[in-house]
C-alpha positions in Angstrom: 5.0 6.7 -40.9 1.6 8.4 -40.3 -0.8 9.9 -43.1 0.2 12.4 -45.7 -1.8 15.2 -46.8 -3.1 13.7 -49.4 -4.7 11.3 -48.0 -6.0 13.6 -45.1 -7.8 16.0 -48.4 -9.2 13.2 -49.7 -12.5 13.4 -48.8 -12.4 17.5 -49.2 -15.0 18.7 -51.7 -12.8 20.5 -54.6 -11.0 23.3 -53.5 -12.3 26.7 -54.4 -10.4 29.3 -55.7 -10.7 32.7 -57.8 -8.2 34.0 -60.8 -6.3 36.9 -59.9 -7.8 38.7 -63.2 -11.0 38.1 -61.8 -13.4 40.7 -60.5 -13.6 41.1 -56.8 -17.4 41.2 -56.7 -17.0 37.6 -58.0 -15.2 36.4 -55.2 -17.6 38.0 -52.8 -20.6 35.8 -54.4 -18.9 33.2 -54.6 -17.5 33.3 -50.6 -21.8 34.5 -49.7 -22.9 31.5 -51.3 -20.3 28.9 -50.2 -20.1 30.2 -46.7 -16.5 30.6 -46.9 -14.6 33.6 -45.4 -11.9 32.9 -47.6 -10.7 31.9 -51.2 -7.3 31.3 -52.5 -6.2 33.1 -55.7 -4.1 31.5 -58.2 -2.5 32.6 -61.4 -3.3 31.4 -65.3 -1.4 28.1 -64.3 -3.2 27.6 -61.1 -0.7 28.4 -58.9 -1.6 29.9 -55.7 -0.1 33.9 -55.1 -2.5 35.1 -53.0 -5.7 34.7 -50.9 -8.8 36.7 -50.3 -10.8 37.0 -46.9 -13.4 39.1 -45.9 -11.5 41.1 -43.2 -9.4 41.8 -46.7 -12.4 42.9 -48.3 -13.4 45.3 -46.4 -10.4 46.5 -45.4 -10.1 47.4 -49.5 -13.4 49.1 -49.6 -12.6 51.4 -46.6 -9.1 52.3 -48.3 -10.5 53.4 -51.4 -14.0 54.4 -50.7 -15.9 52.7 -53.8 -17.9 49.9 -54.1 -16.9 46.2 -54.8 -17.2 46.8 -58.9 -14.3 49.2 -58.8 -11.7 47.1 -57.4 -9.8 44.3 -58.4 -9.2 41.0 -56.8 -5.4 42.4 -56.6 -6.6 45.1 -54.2 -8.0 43.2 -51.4 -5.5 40.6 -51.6 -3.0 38.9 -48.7 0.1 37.2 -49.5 0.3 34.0 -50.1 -0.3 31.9 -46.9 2.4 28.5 -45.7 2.1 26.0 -48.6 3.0 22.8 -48.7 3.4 19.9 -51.0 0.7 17.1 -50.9 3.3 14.3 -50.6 4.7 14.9 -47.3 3.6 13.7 -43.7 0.7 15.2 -42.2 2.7 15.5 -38.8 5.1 17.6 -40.5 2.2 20.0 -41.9 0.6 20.4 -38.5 3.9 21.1 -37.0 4.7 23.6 -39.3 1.8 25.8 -40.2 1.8 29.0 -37.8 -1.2 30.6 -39.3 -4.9 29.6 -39.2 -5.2 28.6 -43.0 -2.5 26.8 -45.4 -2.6 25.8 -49.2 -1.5 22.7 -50.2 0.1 22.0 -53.6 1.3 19.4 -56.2 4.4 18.5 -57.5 4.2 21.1 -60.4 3.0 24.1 -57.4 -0.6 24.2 -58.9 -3.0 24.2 -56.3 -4.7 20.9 -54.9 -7.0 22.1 -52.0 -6.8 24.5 -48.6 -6.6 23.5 -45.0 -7.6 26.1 -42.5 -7.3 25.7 -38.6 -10.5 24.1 -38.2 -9.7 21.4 -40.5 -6.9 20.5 -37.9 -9.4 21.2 -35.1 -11.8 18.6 -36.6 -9.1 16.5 -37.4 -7.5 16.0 -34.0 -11.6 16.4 -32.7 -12.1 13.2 -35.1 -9.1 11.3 -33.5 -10.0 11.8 -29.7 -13.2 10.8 -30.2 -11.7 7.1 -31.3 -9.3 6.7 -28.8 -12.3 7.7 -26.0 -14.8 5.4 -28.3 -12.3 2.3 -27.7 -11.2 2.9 -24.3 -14.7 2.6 -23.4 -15.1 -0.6 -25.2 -12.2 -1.8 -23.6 -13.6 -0.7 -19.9 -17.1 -2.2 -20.7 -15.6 -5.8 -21.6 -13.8 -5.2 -18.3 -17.2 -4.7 -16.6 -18.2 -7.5 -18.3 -15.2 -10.1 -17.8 -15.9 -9.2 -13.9 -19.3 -9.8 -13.5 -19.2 -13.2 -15.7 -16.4 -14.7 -13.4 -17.6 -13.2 -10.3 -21.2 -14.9 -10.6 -19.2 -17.9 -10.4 -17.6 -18.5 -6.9 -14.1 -19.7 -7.8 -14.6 -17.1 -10.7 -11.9 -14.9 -9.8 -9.3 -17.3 -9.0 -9.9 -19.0 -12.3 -9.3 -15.2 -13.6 -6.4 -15.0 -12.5 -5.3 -18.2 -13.3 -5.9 -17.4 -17.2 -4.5 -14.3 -16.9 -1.3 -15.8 -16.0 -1.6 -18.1 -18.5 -2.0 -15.6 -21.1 0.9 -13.9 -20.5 3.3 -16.4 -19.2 4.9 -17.5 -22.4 6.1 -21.2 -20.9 2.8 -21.2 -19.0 1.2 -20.8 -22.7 3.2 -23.7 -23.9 2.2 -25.7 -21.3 -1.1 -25.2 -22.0 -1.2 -25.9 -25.6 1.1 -29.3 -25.1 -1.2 -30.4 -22.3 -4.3 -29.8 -24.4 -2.8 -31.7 -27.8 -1.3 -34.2 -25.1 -4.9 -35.2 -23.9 -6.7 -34.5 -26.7 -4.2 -37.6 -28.5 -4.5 -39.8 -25.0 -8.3 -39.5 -25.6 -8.3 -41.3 -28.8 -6.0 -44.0 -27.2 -9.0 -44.2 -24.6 -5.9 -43.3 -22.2 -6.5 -41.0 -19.2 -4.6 -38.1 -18.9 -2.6 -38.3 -15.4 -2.5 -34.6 -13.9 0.0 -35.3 -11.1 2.2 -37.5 -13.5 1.9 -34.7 -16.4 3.1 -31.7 -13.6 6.0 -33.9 -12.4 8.2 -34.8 -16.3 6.5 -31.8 -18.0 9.0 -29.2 -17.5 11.9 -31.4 -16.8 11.5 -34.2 -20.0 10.1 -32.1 -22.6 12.8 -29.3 -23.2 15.3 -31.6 -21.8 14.8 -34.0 -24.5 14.8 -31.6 -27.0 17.9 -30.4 -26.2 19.6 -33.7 -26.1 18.4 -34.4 -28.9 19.7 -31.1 -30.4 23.4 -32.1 -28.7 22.9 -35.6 -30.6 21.9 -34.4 -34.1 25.6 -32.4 -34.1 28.2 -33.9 -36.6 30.3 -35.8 -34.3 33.4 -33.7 -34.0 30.7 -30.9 -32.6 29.1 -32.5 -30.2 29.0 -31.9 -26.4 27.6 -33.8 -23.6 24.1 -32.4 -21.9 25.1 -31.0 -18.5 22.0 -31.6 -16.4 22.9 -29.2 -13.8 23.5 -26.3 -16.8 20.7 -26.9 -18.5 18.2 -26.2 -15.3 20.1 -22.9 -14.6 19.4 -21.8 -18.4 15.9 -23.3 -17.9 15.1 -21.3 -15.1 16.3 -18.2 -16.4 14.9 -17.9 -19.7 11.6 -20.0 -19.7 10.0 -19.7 -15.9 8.9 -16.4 -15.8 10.0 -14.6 -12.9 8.0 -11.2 -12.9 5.0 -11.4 -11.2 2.3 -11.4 -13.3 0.5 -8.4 -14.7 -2.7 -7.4 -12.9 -6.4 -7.2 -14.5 -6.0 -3.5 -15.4 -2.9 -4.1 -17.1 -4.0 -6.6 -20.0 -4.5 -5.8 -23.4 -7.4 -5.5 -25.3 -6.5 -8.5 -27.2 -6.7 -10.7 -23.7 -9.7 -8.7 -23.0 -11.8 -9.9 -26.0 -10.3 -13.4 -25.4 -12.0 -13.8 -21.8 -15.0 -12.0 -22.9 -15.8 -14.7 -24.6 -14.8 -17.4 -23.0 -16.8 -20.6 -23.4 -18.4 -20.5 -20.4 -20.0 -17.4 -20.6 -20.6 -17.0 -23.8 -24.0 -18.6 -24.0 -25.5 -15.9 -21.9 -24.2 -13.4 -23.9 -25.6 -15.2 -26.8 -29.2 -15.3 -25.6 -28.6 -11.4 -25.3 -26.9 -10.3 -28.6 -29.1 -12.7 -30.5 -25.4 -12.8 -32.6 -23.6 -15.9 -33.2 -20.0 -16.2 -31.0 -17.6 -15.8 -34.6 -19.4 -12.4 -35.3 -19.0 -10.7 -32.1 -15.5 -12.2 -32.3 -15.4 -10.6 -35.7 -16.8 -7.2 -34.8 -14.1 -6.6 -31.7 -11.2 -8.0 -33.7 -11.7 -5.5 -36.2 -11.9 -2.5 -32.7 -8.7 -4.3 -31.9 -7.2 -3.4 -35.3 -8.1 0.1 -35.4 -6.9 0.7 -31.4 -3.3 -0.7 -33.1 -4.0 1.4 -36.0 -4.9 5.0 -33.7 -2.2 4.2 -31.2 0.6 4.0 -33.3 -0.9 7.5 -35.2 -1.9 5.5 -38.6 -4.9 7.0 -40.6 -8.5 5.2 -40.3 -10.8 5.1 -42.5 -14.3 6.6 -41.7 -15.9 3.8 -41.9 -13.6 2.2 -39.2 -15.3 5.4 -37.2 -19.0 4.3 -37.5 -18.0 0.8 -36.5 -16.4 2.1 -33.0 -19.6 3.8 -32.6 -21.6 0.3 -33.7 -19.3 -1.5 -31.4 -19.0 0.7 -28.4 -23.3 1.0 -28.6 -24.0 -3.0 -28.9 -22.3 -3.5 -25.8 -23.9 -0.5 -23.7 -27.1 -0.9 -24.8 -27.7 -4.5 -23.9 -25.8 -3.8 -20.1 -28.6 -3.9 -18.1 -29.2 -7.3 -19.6 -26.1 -8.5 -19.0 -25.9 -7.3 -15.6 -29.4 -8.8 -15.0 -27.4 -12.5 -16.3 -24.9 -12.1 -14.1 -25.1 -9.7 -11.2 -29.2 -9.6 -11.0 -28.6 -7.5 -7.7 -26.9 -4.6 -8.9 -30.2 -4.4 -11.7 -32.2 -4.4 -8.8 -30.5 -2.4 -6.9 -29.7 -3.9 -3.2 -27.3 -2.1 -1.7 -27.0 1.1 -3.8 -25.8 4.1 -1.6 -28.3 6.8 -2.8 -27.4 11.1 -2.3 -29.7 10.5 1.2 -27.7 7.2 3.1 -24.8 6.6 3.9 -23.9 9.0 6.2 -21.5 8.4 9.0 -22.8 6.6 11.9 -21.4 6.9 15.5 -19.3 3.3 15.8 -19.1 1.5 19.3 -16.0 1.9 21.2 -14.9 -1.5 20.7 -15.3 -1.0 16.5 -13.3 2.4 16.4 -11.2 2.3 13.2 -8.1 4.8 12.8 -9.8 5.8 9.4 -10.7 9.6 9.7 -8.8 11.9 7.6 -9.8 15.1 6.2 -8.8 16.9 3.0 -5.8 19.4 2.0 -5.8 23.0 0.4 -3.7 21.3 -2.6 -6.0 18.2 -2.9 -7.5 17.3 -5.9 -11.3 17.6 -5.9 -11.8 13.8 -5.7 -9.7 13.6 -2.4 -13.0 13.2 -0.5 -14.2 10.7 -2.6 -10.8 9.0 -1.6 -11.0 9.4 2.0 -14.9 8.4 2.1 -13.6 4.7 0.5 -10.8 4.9 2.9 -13.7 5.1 5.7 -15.4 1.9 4.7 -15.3 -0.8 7.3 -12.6 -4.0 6.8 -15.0 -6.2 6.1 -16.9 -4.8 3.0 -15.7 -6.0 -0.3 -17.8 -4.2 -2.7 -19.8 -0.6 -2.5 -22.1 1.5 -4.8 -22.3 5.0 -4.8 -24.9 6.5 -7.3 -22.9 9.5 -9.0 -25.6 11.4 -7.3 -24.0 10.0 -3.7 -20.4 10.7 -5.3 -21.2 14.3 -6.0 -22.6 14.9 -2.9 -19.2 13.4 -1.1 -17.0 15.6 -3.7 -19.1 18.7 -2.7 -19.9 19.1 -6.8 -20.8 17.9 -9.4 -19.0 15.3 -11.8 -18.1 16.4 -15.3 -20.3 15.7 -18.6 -17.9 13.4 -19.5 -18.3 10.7 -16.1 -21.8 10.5 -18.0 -21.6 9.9 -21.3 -18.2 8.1 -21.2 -17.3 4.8 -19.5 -13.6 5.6 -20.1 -13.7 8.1 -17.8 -14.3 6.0 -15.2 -11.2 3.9 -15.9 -8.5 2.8 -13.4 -6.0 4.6 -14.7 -3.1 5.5 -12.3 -1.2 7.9 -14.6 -3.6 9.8 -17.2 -6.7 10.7 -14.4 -6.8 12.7 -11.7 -9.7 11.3 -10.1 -9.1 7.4 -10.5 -5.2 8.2 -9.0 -7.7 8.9 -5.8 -9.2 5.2 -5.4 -6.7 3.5 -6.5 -4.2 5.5 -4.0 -6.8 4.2 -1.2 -6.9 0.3 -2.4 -9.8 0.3 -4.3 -11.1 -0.1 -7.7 -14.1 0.8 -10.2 -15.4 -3.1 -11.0 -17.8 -1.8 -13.3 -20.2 1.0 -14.1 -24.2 1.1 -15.1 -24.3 4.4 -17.2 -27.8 3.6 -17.5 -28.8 3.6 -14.0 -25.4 5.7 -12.8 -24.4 3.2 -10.7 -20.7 2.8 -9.4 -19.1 -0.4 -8.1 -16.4 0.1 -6.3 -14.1 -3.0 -5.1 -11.8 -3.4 -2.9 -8.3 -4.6 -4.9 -7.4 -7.9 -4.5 -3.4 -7.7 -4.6 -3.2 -4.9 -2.9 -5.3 -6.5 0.5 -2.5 -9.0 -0.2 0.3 -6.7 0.1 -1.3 -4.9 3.2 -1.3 -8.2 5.2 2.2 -9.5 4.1 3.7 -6.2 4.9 1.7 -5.8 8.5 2.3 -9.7 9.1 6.4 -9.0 8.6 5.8 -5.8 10.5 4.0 -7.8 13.6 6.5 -10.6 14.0 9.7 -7.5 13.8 7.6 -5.7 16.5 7.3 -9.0 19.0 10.9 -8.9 19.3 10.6 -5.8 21.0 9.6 -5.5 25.3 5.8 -4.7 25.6 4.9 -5.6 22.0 5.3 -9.4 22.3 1.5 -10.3 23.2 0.5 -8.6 19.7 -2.6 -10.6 18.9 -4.6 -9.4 16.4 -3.6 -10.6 12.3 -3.8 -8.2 9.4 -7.2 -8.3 7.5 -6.0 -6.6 4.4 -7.0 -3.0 5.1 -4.5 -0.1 5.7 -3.7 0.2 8.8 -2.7 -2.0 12.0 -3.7 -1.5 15.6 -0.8 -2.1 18.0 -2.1 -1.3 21.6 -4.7 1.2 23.4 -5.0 3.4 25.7 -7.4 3.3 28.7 -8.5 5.9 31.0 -10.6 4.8 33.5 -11.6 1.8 32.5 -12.4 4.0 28.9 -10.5 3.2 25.9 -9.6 6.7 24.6 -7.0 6.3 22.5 -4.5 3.7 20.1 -1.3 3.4 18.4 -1.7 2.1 14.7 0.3 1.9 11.8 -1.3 3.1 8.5 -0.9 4.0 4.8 -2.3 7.2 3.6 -3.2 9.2 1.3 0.0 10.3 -1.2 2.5 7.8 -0.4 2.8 8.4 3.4 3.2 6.2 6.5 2.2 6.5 10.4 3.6 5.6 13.5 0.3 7.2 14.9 -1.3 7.9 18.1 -5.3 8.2 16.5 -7.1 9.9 19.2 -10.6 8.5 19.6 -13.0 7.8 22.7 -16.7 7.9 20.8 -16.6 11.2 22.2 -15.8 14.1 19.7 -15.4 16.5 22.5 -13.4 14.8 24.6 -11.1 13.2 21.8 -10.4 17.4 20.8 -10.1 18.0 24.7 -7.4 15.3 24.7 -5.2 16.6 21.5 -5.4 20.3 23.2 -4.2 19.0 26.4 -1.2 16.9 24.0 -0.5 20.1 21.9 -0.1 22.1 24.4 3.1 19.9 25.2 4.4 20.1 21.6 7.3 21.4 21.5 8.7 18.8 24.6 6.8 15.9 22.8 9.1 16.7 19.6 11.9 17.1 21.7 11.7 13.5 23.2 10.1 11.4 19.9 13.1 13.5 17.7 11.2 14.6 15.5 8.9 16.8 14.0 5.1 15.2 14.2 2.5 16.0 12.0 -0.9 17.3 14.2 -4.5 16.7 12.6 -7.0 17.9 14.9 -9.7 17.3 12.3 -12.1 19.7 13.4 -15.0 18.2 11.0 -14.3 14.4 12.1 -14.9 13.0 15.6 -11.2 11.7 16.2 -7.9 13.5 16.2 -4.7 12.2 15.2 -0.7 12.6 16.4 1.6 11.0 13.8 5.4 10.6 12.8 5.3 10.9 9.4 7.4 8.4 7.0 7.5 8.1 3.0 6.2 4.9 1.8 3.5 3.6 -0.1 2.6 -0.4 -0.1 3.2 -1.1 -4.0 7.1 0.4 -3.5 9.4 -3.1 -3.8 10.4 -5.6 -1.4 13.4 -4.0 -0.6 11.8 -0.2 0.2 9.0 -2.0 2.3 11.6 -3.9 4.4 13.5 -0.8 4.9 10.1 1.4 5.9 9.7 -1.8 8.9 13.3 -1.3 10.0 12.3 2.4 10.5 8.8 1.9 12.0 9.9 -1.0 14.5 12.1 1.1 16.8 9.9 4.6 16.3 6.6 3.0 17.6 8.5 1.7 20.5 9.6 5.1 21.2 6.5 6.9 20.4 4.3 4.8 23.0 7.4 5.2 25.4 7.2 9.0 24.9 2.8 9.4 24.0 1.1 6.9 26.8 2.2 8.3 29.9 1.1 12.0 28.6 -2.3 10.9 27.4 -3.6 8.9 30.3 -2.3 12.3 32.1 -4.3 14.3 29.6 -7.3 12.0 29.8 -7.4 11.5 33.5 -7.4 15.4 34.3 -10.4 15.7 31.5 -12.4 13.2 33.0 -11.9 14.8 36.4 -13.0 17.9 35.3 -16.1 16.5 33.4 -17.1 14.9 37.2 -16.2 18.0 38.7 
């Protein structure tokens, strides 16, 4: 159950309120010097029957043309707004007032205080502000967690090794047994053996328990321990067979627990000047209130201010933090400023199938996507000032990528803009609100997926004539180069597989010599042959000239994106085996046509 009413007023000055006896000229003080533009009117037992506003009041001097002193409170009174009783749920109050201003009562109808709309305004104001106050606290520890474990160089596999840990319930056992296991060994002077320990943990320790369960039955009960049972009900209720859940997805509770892991902890130390249990104090309590807010229970003011305390110890000390673990980013190497970074003419041998260009229903950050999109294979890591990022989005970001951290988030649901990088495989790491800096990072699983699925893919496609001297091995990015095309000793062309943008898959022919004007020369020469191009691939192909990028591109267009399951990825290679077969069958021949006649003209 959420708040009542009563404890919503609580901290409401008295209610005013004027007799209905009373003089209007009363009420009119008393509403100038309270700054209130209206005032409930009750009866001799304090019951409300009325209100008085100051649209009322003059609308009661125009009717009867006098002055305040000869009319009545009676006169330039409205009827009795919504009221409703104290005691019930405050959920219930908000979904049922209609009108800007509602009296609240007791139990005996005498009046306890008034709630006008922006009571509810402030209220709901209030609330937002906490939930944005502790998702940034939850996105700076992130920040944080990150560049404590990546200053380290097995930093992130140990991350992910706790994070498994932590919510692996049998992997937690394990844990806990092995640490009380070795911690008794140790005063034996015995040593620990880690191979031995792996081998009879799983298999002895439940095991036993269970036979020894089986043996503690009264004897007409008992059963004998079927080995061969007992692994099948192991297996399926204590190995955990999800995969586990990825950084973004922890919860703030395993947050705080790795921000303050041992390791780390004494550089945080040196920079709080606070003592480990007080920190630890301080973010438990921000864990309480996030339960608190999310499941709609009241907090207290104070539980406000210490967000705010919270959320402003860890910002302002970031660029010391970064400075003990990431000293780079504080002094900036490899910032991409509003003047760099601007696209470079790639050799031949480098070309990348990684233009794309931006819809009329795109979202505004769809630029931001693509640039990402554009980064070359081998960086891991990039930092855009916001100044760089507004110049790629063609505007500038809102107030709130400023002032709050959480709006950077990687959130694939709730924000527009982070659907964008995370669509394109990357992710924020962490953001420097003090110097505006962005670092973006490429995302770990999903470099993972791109190879397994692309590995799969290449060994399906070696089956096939033509295909089977396929050389090259997935690197992790989206897209896979098959063959080129050569015209004249002049690669102009290739046939690549790729993700894009909104859950889409090539079989592509990306159209790209170095040279922007003969790449458009060669997609004019193809779409001039559309319609028996369709005709022969069977189906309809999607044509990107990209009049504002240097390559061109000629794709059958599938549904799929990389995070769909097993099952819909093996189904998307079974579709894209026999379709790039065809399409080079059907493309080649027409584009080393194409080409060859373009190059004779140029010589000509």
């Amino acid at each position: 159950m959420t708040t009542t009413v009563q404890e919503f007023i609580k901290d409401k000055p008295p209610v005013e309120k004027v007799p209905i006896d009373d003089s209007l000229i009363t009420a009119v003080k008393r509403m100038i010097g309270d700054d209130y533009s209206q005032l409930p009117v009750v009866d001799s037992n304090n019951c409300p029957i009325g209100i008085v506003t100051s649209e009322s009041v003059l609308k009661a001097l125009n009717n009867f043309d006098t002055s305040l002193k000869g009319i009545r409170i009676k006169h330039a009174m409205l009827k009795k707004p919504q009221t409703f009783n104290q005691n019930i749920d405050l959920l219930d109050l908000f979904d049922e007032m209609s009108g800007n201003v509602a009296l609240v009562v007791d139990d005996e109808n005498k009046l306890v205080q008034i709630i006008t709309d922006y009571d509810t305004a402030q209220y709901f104001r209030q609330r937002a502000q906490d939930i944005i106050l502790v998702e940034n606290i939850e996105n700076v520890l992130k920040d944080y967690i990150q560049l404590s474990f990546g200053s380290d160089t097995d930093g992130e596999t140990r991350l992910d090794q706790m994070i498994r840990t932590m919510t692996d319930a049998s992997a937690y056992i394990r844990q806990k047994f092995e640490k009380g296991l070795r911690h008794y060994l140790g005063t034996k002077q015995v040593y620990l053996d880690d191979v031995l320990f792996n081998k009879v943990f799983e298999r002895y320790l439940f095991a036993e328990g269970v036979q020894s369960y089986l043996n503690s039955l009264p004897e007409d009960k008992r059963i004998p321990f079927d080995d061969m049972l007992f692994t099948q009900v192991f297996e399926k209720h204590l190995v955990e067979k999800k995969p586990p859940p990825t950084f973004d997805d922890l919860t703030l509770g395993n947050y705080i627990s790795l921000f303050l892991h041992n390791d780390y902890w004494p550089h945080y130390a040196e920079v709080f000047e606070l003592e480990k249990s007080a920190v630890e104090y301080l973010l438990d309590n921000v864990r309480e209130t996030r339960n608190a807010l999310s499941h709609f229970r009241e907090i207290t003011s104070d539980q406000s201010v210490q967000l705010r305390d919270c959320y402003d110890l860890l910002n302002d000390h970031q660029k010391a933090i970064i400075r003990a673990f990431a000293p780079d980013d504080v002094e900036a190497n490899d910032v991409i400023t509003s003047d760099e970074g601007e696209e470079q003419e790639p050799d031949t041998d480098t070309i990348q199938p990684i233009d794309d260009e931006v819809a009329p229903d795109d979202s505004r950050y769809a630029p931001l996507a693509i640039w990402l999109q554009s980064q070359s294979a081998d960086k891991e890591l990039i930092k855009p000032t916001f100044a760089k990022i507004e110049e790629i989005i063609g505007g500038k970001l809102p107030e709130s990528a400023y002032k709050n951290r959480a709006w950077w988030a990687n959130d694939s649901v709730g924000h527009v803009q982070s659907k964008q990088w995370l669509d394109v495989g990357w992710r924020v790491a962490s953001v420097n609100m003090t110097s505006e800096i962005v670092r973006f990072a490429r995302i770990k699983e999903r470099q993972k997926a791109y190879i397994d699925f692309f590995s799969a893919l290449i060994n399906e496609l070696r089956q096939q004539p033509g295909f089977d001297n396929l050389q090259n091995m997935p690197d992790g990015v989206n897209w896979y180069w098959t063959r080129g095309v050569t015209v004249r000793d002049r690669s102009v062309a290739s046939f690549t597989y790729s993700f894009g943008r909104g859950g889409i898959f090539r079989v592509e022919l990306y159209i790209d010599s170095g040279d922007q004007a003969i790449n458009k020369d060669i997609f004019a020469g193809l779409e001039a042959q559309k319609e028996e191009i369709e005709t022969e691939v069977g189906h309809e192909l999607s044509w990107q000239r990209l009049d504002n990028r240097r390559a061109s591109r000629i794709a059958r267009i599938f549904k799929g994106h990389i995070t769909d399951s097993e099952e819909e990825l093996a189904e998307l290679r079974q579709k894209a085996v026999p379709a790039m077969v065809n399409y080079v069958k059907v493309m080649q021949p027409r584009v080393k046509a194409v080409g060859k006649d373009i190059f004779i003209a140029r010589v000509d």
